[in-house]
PyMOL CGO cylinders between C-alpha atoms (Angstrom):
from pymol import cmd
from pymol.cgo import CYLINDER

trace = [
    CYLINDER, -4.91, 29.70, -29.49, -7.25, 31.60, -31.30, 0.3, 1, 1, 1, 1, 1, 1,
    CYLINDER, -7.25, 31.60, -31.30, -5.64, 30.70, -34.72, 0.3, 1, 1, 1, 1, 1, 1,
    CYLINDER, -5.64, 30.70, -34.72, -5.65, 27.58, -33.83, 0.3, 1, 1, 1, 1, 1, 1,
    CYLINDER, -5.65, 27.58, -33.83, -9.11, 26.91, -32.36, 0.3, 1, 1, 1, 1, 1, 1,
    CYLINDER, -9.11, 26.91, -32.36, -10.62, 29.25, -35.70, 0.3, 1, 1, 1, 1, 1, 1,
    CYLINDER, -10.62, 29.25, -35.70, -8.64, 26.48, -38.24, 0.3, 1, 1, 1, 1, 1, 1,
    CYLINDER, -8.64, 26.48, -38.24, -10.22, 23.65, -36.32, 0.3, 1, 1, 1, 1, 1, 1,
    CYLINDER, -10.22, 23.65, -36.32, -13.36, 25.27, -36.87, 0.3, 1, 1, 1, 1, 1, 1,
    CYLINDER, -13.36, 25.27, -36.87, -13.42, 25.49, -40.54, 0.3, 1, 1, 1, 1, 1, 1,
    CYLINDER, -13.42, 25.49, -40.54, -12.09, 22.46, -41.11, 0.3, 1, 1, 1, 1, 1, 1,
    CYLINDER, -12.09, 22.46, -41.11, -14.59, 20.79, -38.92, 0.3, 1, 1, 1, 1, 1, 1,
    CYLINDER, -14.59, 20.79, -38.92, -17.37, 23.08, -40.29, 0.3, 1, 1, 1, 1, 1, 1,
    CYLINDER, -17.37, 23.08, -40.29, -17.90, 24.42, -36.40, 0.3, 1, 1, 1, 1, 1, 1,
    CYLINDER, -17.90, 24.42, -36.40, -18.81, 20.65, -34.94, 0.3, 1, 1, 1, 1, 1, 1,
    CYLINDER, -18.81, 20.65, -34.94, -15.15, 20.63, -33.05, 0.3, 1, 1, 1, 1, 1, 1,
    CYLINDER, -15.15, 20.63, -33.05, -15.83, 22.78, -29.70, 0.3, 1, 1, 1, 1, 1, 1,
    CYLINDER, -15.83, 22.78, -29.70, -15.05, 26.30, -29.19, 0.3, 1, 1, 1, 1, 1, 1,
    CYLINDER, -15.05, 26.30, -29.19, -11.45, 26.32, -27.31, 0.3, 1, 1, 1, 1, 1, 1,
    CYLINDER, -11.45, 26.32, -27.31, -9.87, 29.55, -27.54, 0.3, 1, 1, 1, 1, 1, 1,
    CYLINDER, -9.87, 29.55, -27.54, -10.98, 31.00, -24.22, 0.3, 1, 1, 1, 1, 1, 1,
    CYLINDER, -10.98, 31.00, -24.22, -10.28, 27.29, -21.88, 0.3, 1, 1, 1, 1, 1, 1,
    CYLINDER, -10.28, 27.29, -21.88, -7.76, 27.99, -19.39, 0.3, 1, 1, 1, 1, 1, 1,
    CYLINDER, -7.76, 27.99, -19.39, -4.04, 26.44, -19.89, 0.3, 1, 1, 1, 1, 1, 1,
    CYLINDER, -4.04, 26.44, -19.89, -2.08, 25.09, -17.60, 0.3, 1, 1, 1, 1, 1, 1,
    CYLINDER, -2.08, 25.09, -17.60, 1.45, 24.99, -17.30, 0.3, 1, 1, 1, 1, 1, 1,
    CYLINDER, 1.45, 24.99, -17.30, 3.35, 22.00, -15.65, 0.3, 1, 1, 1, 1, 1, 1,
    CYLINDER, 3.35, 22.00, -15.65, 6.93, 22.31, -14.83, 0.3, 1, 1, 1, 1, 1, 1,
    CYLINDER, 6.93, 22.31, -14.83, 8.10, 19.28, -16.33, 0.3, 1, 1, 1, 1, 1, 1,
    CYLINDER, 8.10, 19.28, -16.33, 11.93, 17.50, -16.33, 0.3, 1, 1, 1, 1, 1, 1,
    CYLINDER, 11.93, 17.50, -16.33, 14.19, 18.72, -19.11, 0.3, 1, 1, 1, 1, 1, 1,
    CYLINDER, 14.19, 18.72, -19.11, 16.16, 15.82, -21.32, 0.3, 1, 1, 1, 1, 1, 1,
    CYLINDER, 16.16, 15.82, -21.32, 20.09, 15.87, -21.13, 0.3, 1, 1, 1, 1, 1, 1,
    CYLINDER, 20.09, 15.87, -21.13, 20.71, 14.21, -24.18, 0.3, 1, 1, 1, 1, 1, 1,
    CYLINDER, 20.71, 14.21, -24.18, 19.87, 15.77, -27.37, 0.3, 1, 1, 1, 1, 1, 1,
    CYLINDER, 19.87, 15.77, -27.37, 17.67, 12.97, -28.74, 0.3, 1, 1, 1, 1, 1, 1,
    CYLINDER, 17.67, 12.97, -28.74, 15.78, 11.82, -25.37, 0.3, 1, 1, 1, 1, 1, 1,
    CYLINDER, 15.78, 11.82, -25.37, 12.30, 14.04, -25.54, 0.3, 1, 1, 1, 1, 1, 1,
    CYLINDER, 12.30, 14.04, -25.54, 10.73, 11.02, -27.34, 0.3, 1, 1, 1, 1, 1, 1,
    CYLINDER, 10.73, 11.02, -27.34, 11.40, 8.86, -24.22, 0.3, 1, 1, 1, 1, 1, 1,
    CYLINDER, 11.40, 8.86, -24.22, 10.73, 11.66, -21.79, 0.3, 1, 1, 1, 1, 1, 1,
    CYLINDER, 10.73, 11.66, -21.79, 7.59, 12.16, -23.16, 0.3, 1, 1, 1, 1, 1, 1,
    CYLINDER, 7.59, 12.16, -23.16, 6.84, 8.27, -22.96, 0.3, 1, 1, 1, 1, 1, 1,
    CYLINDER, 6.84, 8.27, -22.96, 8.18, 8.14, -19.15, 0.3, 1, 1, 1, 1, 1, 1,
    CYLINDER, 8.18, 8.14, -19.15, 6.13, 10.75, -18.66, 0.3, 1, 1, 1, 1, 1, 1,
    CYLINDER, 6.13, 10.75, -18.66, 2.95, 10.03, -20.33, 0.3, 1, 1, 1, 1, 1, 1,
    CYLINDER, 2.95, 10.03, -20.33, 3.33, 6.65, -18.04, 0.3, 1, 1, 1, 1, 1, 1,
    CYLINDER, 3.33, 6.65, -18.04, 3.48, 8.15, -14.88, 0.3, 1, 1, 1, 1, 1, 1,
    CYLINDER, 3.48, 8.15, -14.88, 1.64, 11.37, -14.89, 0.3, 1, 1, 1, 1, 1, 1,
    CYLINDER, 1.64, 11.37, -14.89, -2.10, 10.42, -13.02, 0.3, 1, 1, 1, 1, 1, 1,
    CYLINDER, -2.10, 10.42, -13.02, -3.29, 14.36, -14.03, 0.3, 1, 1, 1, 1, 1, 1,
    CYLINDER, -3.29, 14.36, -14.03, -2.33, 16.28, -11.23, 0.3, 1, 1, 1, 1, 1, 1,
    CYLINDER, -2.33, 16.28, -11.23, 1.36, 15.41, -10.93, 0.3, 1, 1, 1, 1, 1, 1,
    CYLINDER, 1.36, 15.41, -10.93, 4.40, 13.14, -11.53, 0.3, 1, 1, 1, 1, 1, 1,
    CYLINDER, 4.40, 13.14, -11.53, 4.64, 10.15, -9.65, 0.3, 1, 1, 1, 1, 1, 1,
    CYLINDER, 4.64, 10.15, -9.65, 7.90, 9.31, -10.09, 0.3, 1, 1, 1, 1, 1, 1,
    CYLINDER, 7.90, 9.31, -10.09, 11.25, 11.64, -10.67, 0.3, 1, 1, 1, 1, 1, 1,
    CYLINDER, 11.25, 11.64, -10.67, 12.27, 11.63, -13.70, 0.3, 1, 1, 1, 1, 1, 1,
    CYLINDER, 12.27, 11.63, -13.70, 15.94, 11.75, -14.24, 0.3, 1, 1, 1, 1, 1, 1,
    CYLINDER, 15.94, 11.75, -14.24, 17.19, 14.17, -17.00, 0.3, 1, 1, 1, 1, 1, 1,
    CYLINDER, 17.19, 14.17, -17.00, 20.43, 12.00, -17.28, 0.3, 1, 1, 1, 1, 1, 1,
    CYLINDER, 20.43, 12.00, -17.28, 19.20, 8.42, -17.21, 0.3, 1, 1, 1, 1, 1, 1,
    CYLINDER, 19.20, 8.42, -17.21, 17.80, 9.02, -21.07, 0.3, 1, 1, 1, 1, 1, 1,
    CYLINDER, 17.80, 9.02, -21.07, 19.86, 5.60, -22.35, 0.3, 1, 1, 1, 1, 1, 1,
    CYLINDER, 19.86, 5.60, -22.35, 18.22, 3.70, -19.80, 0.3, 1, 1, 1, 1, 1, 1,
    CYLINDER, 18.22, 3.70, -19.80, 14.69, 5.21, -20.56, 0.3, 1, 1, 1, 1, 1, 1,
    CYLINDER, 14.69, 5.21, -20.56, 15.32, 4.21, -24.41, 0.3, 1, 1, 1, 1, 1, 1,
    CYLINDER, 15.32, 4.21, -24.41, 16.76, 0.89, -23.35, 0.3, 1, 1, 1, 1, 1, 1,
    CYLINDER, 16.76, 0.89, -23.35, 13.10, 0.12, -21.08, 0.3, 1, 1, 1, 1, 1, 1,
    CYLINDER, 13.10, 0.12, -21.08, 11.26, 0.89, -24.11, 0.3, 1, 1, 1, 1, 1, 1,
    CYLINDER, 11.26, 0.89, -24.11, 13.12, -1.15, -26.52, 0.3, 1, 1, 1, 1, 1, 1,
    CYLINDER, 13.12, -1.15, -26.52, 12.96, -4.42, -23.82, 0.3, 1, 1, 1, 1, 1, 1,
    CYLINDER, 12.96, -4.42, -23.82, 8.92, -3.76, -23.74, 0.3, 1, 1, 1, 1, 1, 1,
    CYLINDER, 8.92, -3.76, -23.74, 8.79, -2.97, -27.14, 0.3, 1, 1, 1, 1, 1, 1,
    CYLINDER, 8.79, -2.97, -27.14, 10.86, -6.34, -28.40, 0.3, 1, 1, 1, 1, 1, 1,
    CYLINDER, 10.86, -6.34, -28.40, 9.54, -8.95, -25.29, 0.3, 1, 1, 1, 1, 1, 1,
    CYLINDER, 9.54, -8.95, -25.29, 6.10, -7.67, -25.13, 0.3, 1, 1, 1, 1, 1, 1,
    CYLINDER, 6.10, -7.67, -25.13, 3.57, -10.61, -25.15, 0.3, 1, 1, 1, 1, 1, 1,
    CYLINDER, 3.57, -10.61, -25.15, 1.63, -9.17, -28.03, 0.3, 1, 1, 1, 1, 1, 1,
    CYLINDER, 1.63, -9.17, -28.03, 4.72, -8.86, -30.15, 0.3, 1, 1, 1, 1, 1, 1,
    CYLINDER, 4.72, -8.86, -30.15, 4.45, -11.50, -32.74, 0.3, 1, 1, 1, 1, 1, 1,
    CYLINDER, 4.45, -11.50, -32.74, 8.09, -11.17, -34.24, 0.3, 1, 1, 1, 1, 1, 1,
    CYLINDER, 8.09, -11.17, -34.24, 9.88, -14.11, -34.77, 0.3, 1, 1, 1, 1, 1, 1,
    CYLINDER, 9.88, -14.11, -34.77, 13.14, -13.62, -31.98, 0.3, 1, 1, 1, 1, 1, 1,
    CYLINDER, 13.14, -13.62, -31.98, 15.89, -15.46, -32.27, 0.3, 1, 1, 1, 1, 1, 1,
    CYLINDER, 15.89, -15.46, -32.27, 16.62, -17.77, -29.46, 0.3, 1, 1, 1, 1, 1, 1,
    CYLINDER, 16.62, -17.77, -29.46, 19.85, -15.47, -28.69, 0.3, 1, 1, 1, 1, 1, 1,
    CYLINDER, 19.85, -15.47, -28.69, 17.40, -12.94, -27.33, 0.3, 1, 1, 1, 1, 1, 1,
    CYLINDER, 17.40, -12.94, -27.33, 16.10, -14.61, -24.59, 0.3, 1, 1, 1, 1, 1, 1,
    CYLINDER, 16.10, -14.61, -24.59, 19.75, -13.73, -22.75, 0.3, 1, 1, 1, 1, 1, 1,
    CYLINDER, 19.75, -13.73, -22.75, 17.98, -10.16, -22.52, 0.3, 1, 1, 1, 1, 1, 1,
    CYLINDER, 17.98, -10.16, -22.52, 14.93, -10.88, -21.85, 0.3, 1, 1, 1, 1, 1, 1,
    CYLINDER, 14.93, -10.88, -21.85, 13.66, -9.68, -17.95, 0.3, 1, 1, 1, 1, 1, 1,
    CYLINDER, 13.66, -9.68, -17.95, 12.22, -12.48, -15.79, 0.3, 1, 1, 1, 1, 1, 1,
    CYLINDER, 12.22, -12.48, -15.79, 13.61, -15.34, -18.00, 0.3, 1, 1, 1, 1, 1, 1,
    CYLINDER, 13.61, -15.34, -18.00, 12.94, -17.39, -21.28, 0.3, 1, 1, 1, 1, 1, 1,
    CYLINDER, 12.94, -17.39, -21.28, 9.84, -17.08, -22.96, 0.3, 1, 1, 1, 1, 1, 1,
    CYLINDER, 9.84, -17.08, -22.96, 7.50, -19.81, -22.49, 0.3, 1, 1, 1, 1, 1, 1,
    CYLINDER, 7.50, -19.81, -22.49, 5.00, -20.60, -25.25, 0.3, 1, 1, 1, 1, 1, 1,
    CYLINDER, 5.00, -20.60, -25.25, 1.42, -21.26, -24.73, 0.3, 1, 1, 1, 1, 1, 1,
    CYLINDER, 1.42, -21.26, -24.73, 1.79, -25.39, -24.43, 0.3, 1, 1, 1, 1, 1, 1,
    CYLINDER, 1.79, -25.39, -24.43, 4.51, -24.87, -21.85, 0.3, 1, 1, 1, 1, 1, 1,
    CYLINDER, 4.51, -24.87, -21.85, 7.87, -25.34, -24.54, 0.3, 1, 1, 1, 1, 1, 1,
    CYLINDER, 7.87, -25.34, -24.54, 10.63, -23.21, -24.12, 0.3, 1, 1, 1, 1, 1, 1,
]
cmd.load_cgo(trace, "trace")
């Protein structure tokens, strides 16, 4: 930390603050089965973590269905302005999209 904290300091010309002495704490969190899954392990936990503790279990075997959440919020999310195809909609959670003068 020290390193660390004196690098931030001369590249911020001392106007980051002093860190080197805060406490750290550790959290015991969930380890990934899969060799590619800390990405969505870190999301899943990110989500559900209120800043003293978990608030869900996260399951260190479920990491296909963690990326496959993310990719359904990711693709159907109402700010997404992609162009789907129509096919999609099969996949989609709660049913068709509706557009904003009530077409399907």
């Amino acid at each position: 930390m020290p390193i660390i904290n004196a690098a931030f300091q001369k590249v911020t010309k001392n106007k980051f603050p002093e860190f080197d002495n805060w406490s750290m704490v550790f959290i015991d969190a969930p380890k990934q089965a899969g060799p590619s899954d800390c990405m969505f392990f870190l999301w899943k936990y990110m989500e559900f973590w209120d800043g003293d503790c978990l608030n869900i279990d996260i399951n260190p075997f479920k990491g296909m269905i963690y990326k496959a959440e993310l990719m359904h919020y990711l693709m159907f999310h109402p700010i997404n302005q992609a162009d789907l195809p129509d096919e999609l909609d099969l996949y989609r959670l709660g049913g068709r999209k509706i557009g904003l003068d009530g077409s399907q």
